[in-house]
C-alpha positions in Angstrom: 10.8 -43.9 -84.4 11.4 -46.9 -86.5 12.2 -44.6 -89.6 14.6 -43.2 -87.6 16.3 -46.3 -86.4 17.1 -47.3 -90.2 17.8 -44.0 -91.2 20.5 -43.7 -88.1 21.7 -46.8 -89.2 22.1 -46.3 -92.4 24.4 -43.0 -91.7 26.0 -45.0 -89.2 27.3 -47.9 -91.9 28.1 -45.5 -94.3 30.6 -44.1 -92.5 32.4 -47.3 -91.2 32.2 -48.3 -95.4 33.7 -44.5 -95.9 36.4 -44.9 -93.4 37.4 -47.8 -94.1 37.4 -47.9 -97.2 34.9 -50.6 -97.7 34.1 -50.2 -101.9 33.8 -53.7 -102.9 31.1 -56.9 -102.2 30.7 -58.9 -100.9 32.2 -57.5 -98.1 36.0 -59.5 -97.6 36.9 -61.2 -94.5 40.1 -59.2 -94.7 38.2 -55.7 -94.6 36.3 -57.2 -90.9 39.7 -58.6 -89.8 41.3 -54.9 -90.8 38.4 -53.5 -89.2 38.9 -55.4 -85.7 42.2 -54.8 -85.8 41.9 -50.9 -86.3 39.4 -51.2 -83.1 42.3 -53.6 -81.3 40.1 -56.8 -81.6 41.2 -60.3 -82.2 38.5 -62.6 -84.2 37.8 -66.0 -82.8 35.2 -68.1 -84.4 33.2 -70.9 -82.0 30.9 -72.2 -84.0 29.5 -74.5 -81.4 28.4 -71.3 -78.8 25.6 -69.9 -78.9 26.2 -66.6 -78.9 28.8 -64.2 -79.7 30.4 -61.8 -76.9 33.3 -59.5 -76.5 36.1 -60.9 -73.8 39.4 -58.2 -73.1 40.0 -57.7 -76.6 38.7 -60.9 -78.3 35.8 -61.0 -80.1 34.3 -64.3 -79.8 32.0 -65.1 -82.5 29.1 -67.8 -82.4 26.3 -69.4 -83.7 27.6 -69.2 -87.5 27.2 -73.4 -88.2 24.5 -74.1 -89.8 22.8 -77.6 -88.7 22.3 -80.6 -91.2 18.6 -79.8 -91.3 19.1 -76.2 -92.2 21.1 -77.4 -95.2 18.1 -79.4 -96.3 15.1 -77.2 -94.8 17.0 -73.8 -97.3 18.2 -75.9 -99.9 21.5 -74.6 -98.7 25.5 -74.9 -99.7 28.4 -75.3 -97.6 28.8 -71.3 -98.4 25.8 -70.1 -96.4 28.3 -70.7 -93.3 30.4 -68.1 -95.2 27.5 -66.1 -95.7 26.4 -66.5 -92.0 29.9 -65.7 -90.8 29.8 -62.2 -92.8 26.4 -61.6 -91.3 27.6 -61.9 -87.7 31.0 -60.2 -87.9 28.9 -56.9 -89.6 26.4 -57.6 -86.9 29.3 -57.7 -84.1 30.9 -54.8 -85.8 27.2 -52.8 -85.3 27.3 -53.2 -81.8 30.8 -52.0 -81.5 30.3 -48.8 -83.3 26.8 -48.3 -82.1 26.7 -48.0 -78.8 28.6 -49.6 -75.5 30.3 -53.4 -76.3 29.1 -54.0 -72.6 25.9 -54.3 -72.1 26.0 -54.5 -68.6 27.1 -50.5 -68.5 24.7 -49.7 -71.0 21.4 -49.2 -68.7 19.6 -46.5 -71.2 19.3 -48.8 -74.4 17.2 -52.0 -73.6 19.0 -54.8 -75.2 16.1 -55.6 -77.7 16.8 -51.8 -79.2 21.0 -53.0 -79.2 19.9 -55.8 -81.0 18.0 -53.8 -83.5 20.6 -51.4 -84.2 22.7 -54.1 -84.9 20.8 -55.7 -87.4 20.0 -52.8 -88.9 23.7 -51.3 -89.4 24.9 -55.3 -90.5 22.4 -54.9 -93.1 23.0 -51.6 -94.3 26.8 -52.6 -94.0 26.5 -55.6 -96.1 24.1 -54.4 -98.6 24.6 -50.5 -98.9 21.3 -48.4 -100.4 22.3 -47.6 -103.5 23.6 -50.9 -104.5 20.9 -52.8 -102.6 17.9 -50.2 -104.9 20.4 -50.9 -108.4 19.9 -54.7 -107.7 15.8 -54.6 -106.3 15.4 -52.0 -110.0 17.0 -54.8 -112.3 15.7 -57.9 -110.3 12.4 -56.4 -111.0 13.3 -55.7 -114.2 14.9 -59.2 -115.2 12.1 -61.5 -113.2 9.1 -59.4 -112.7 10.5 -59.2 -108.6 12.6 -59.4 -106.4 15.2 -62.1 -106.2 16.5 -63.0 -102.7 19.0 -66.0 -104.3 20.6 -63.5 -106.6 20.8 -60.7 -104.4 22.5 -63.7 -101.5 25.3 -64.5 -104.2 25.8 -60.7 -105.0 26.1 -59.9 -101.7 27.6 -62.8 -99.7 24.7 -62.9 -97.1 21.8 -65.3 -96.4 18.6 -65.6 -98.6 17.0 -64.9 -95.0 19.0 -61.8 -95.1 18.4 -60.8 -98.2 14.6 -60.9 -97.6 15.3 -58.5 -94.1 17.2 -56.1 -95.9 14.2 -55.8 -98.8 11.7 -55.2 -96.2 14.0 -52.6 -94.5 14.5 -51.0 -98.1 11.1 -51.1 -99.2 10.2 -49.0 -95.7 12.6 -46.3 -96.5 11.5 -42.7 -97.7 13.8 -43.1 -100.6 11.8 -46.0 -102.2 8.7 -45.0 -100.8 9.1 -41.4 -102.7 10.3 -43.5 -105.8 7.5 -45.7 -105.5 4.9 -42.8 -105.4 6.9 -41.1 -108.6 8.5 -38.0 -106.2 12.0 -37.1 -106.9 14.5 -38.9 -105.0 
């Protein structure tokens, strides 16, 4: 079951990245705000709510201000609310292309599974296979592991993001055949 949520996923992102053209990374603001558009959605950032929501055709989007203790607790930059904001709008856009934006119609997906799906596709949209196993190969190769602060510069995301998107690549048949020296 869970294979098959990151594997869904994972088809899922590739095709918004395929039809949309979606070739470099990190991934632009431009590209989401083309995106939205395309689906007829207006971006409005609140940093201040707590959560993001669709309302008519705006997309709110919340939660993306990091607090003066997170800055000290990660050691963070003023770009992790960059990176925070990228990881939201590519979570939005998962629940828009994953399933129904209203989650009051949607009575057969518990909203625990939509949240899953959504961070699933975000992380396959932000940090696409191939290029996520290139960067795990030479990380390994360069320090002897992997490097979540590297792989958050390359790709524009959180070190906490990074770290998700290993563990979701290092359950994947792809490396798991690698791993045990199959052909991938």
């Amino acid at each position: 079951m869970t294979k098959y949520l990151y594997e869904n996923m994972y088809e899922k992102a590739e095709k918004v990245r395929s039809e949309y053209f979606v070739n470099t990374y990190p991934v632009t603001f431009e590209k989401f705000e083309e995106i939205f558009d395309d689906l007829n959605y207006k971006l409005k950032f609140f940093d201040d709510c707590g959560k993001s929501c669709v309302i008519g055709n705006m997309l709110i989007v919340g939660n993306t201000k990091m607090e003066d203790n997170e800055y000290l607790k990660k050691n963070s930059t003023l770009s992790d609310e960059t990176k925070k904001r990228r990881e939201a709008l590519a979570h939005e856009a998962g629940h828009l292309f994953c399933h129904s934006i209203n989650q009051l119609e949607s009575e057969d997906i518990p909203l625990s599974k939509e949240e899953a799906q959504a961070d699933a596709f975000s992380l396959y949209f932000l940090m696409p296979d191939d290029l996520f196993e290139e960067f795990y190969d030479n990380s390994f190769l360069m320090y002897g592991g992997f490097n979540p602060y590297d792989a958050s510069e390359a790709f524009g995301v959180t070190v906490d993001f990074t770290m998700k998107r290993k563990k979701y690549f290092e359950k994947s048949r792809r490396h798991e055949r690698k791993r045990i020296g199959e052909d991938v």
